[in-house]
GUTORMAR-813476 format. One record per residue: x, y, z of N, C-alpha, C in turn; residue number from 1. Coordinates in steps of 0.2 Angstrom, whole numbers. Example, Ala and Ser with C-alpha at 12.3 -4.5 7.8 and 13.67 -1.06 7.14 Angstrom:
! residues 2
<r><n_u>66</n_u><n_v>-28</n_v><n_w>39</n_w><ca_u>62</ca_u><ca_v>-22</ca_v><ca_w>39</ca_w><c_u>66</c_u><c_v>-16</c_v><c_w>39</c_w><resi>1</resi></r>
<r><n_u>64</n_u><n_v>-11</n_v><n_w>35</n_w><ca_u>68</ca_u><ca_v>-5</ca_v><ca_w>36</ca_w><c_u>64</c_u><c_v>0</c_v><c_w>39</c_w><resi>2</resi></r>
***
This chain:
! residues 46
<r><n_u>-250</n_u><n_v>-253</n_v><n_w>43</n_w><ca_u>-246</ca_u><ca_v>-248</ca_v><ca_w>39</ca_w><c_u>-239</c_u><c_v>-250</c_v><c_w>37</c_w><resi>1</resi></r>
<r><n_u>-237</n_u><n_v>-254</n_v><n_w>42</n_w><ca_u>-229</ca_u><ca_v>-258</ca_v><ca_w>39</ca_w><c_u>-228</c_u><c_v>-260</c_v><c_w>35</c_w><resi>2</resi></r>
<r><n_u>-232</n_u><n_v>-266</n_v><n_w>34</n_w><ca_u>-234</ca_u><ca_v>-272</ca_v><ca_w>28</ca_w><c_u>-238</c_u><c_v>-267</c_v><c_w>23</c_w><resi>3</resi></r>
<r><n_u>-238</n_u><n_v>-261</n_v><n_w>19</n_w><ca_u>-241</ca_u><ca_v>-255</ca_v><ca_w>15</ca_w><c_u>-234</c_u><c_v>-256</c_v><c_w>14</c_w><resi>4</resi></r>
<r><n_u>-230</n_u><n_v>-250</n_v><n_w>17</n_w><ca_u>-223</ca_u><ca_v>-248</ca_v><ca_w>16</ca_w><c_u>-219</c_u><c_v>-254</c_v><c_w>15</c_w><resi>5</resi></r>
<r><n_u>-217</n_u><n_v>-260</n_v><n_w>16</n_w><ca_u>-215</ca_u><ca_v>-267</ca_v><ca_w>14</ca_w><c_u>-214</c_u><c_v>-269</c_v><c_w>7</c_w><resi>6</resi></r>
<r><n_u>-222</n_u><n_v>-269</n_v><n_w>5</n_w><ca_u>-226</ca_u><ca_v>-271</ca_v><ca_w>0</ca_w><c_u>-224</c_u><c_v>-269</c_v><c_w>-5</c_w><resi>7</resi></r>
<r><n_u>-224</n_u><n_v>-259</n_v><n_w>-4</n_w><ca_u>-221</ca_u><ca_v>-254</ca_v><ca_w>-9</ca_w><c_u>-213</c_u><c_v>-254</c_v><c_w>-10</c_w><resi>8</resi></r>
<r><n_u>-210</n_u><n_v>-256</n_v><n_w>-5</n_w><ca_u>-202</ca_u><ca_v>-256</ca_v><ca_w>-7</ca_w><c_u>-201</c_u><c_v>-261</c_v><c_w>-11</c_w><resi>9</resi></r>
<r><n_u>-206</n_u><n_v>-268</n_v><n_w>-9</n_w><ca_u>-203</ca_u><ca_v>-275</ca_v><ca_w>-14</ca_w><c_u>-205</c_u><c_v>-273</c_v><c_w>-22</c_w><resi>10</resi></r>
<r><n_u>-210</n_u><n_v>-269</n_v><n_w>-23</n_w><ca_u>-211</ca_u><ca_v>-269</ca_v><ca_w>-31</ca_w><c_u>-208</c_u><c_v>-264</c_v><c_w>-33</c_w><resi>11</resi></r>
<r><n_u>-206</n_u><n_v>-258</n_v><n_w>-28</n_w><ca_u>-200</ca_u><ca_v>-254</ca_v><ca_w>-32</ca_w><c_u>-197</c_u><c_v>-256</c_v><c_w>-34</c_w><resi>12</resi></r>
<r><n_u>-192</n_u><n_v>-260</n_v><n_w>-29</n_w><ca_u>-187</ca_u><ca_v>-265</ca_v><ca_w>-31</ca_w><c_u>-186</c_u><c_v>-270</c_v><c_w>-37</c_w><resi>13</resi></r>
<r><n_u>-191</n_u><n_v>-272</n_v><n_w>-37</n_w><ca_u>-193</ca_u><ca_v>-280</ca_v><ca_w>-46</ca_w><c_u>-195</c_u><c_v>-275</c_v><c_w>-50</c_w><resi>14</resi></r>
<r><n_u>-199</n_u><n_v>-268</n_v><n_w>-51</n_w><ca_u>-201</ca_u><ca_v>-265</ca_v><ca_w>-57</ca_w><c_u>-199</c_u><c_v>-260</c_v><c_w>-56</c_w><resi>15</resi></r>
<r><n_u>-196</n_u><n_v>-258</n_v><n_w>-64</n_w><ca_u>-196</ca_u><ca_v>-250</ca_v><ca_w>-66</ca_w><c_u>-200</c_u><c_v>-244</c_v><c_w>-64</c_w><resi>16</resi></r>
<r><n_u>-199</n_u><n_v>-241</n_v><n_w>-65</n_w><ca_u>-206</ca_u><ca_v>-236</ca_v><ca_w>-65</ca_w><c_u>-204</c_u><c_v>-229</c_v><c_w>-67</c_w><resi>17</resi></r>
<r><n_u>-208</n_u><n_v>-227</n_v><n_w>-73</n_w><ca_u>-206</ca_u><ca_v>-220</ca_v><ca_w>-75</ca_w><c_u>-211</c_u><c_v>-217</c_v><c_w>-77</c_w><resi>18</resi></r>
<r><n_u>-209</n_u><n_v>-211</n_v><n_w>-77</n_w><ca_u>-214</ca_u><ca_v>-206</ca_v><ca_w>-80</ca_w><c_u>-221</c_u><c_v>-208</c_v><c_w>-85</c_w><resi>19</resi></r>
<r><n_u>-226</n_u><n_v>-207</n_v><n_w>-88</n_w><ca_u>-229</ca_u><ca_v>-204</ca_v><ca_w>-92</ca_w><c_u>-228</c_u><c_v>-200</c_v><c_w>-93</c_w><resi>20</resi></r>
<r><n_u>-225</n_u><n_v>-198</n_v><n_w>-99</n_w><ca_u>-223</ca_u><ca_v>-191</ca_v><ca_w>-103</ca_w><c_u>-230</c_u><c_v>-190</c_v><c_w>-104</c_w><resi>21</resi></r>
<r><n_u>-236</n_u><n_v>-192</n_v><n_w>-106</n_w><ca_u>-240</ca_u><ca_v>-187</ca_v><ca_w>-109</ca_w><c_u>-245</c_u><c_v>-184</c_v><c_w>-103</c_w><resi>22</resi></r>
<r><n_u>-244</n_u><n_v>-183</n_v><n_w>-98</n_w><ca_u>-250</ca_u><ca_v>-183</ca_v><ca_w>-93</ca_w><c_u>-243</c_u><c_v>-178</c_v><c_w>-90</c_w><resi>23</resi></r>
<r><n_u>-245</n_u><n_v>-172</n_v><n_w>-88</n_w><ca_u>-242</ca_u><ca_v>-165</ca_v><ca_w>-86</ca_w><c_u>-243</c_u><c_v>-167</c_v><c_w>-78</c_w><resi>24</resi></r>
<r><n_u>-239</n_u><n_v>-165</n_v><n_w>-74</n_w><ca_u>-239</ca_u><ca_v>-164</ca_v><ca_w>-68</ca_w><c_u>-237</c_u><c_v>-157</c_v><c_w>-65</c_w><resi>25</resi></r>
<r><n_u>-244</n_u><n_v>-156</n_v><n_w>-60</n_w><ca_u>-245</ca_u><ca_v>-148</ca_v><ca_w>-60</ca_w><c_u>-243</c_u><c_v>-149</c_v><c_w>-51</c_w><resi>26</resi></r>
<r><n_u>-241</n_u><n_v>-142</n_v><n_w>-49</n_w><ca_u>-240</ca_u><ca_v>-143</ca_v><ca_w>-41</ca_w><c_u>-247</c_u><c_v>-140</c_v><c_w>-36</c_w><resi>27</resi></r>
<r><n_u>-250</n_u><n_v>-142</n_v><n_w>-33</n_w><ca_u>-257</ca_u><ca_v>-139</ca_v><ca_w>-30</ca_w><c_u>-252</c_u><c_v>-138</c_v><c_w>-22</c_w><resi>28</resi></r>
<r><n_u>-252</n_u><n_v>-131</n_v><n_w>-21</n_w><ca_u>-249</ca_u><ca_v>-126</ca_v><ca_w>-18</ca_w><c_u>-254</c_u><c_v>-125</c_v><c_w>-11</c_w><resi>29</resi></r>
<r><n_u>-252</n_u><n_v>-131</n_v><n_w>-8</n_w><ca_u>-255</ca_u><ca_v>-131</ca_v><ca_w>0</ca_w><c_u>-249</c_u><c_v>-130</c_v><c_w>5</c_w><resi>30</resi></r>
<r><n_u>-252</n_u><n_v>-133</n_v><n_w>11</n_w><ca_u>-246</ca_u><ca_v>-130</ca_v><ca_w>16</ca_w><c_u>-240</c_u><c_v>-135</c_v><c_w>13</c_w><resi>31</resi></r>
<r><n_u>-240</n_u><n_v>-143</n_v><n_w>11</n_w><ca_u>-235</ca_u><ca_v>-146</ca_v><ca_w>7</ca_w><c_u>-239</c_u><c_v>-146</c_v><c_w>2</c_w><resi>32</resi></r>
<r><n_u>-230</n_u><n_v>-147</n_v><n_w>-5</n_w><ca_u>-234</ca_u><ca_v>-148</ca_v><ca_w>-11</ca_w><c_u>-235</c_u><c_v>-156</c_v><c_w>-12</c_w><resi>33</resi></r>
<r><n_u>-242</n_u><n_v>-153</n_v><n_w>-19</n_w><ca_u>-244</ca_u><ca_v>-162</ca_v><ca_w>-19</ca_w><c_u>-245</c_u><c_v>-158</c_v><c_w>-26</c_w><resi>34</resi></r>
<r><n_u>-245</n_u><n_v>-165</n_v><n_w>-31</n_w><ca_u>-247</ca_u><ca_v>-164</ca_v><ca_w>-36</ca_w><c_u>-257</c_u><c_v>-165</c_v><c_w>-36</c_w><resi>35</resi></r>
<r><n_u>-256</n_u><n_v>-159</n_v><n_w>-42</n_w><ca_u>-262</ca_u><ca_v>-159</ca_v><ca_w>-44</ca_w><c_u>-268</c_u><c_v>-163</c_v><c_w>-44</c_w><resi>36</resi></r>
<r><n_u>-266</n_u><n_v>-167</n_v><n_w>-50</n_w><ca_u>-269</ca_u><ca_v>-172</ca_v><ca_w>-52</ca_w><c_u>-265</c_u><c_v>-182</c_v><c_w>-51</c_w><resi>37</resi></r>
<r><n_u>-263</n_u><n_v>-179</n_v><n_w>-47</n_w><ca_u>-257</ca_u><ca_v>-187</ca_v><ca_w>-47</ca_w><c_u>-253</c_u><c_v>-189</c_v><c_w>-50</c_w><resi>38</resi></r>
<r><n_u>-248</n_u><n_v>-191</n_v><n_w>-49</n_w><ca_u>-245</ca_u><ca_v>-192</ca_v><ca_w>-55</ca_w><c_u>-244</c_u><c_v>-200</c_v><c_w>-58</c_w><resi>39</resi></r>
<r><n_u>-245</n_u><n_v>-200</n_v><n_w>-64</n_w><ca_u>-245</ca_u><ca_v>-207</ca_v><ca_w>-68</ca_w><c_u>-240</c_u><c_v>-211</c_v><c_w>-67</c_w><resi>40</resi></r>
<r><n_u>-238</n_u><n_v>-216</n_v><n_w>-67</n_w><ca_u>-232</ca_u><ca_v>-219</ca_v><ca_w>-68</ca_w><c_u>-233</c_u><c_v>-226</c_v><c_w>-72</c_w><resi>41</resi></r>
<r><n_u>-228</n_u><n_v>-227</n_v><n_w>-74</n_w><ca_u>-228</ca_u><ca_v>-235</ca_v><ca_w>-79</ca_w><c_u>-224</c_u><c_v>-238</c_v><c_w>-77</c_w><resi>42</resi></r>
<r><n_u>-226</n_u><n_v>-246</n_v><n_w>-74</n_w><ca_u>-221</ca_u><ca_v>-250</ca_v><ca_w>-72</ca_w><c_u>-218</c_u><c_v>-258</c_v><c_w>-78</c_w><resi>43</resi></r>
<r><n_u>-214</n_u><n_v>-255</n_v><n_w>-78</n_w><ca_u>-209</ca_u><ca_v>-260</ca_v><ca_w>-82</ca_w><c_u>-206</c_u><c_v>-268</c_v><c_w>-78</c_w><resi>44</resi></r>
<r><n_u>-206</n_u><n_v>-276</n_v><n_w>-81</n_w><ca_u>-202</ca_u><ca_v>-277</ca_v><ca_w>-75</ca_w><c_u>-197</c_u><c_v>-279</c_v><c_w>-79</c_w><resi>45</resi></r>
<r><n_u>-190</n_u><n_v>-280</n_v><n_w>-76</n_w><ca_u>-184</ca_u><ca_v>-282</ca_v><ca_w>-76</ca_w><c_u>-182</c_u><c_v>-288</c_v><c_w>-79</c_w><resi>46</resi></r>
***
């Protein structure tokens, strides 16, 4: 599970990442929220 989290903070760090404006993000209302359907992201690199 470390080297996951590791993994995720190296590409945060080297790529961009934003939104998909065309893809809506809904909130599905359990004990925490979580989106609905996921949300999209595009990664850009630097």
């Amino acid at each position: 599970m470390m080297e996951m989290q590791l993994l995720l903070a190296e590409l945060v760090r080297q790529f961009g990442l934003e939104l998909v404006t065309s893809h809506a993000v809904e909130a599905q209302p359990l004990i925490t929220l979580k989106p609905k359907h996921g949300i999209k992201l595009r990664a850009k690199c630097w």
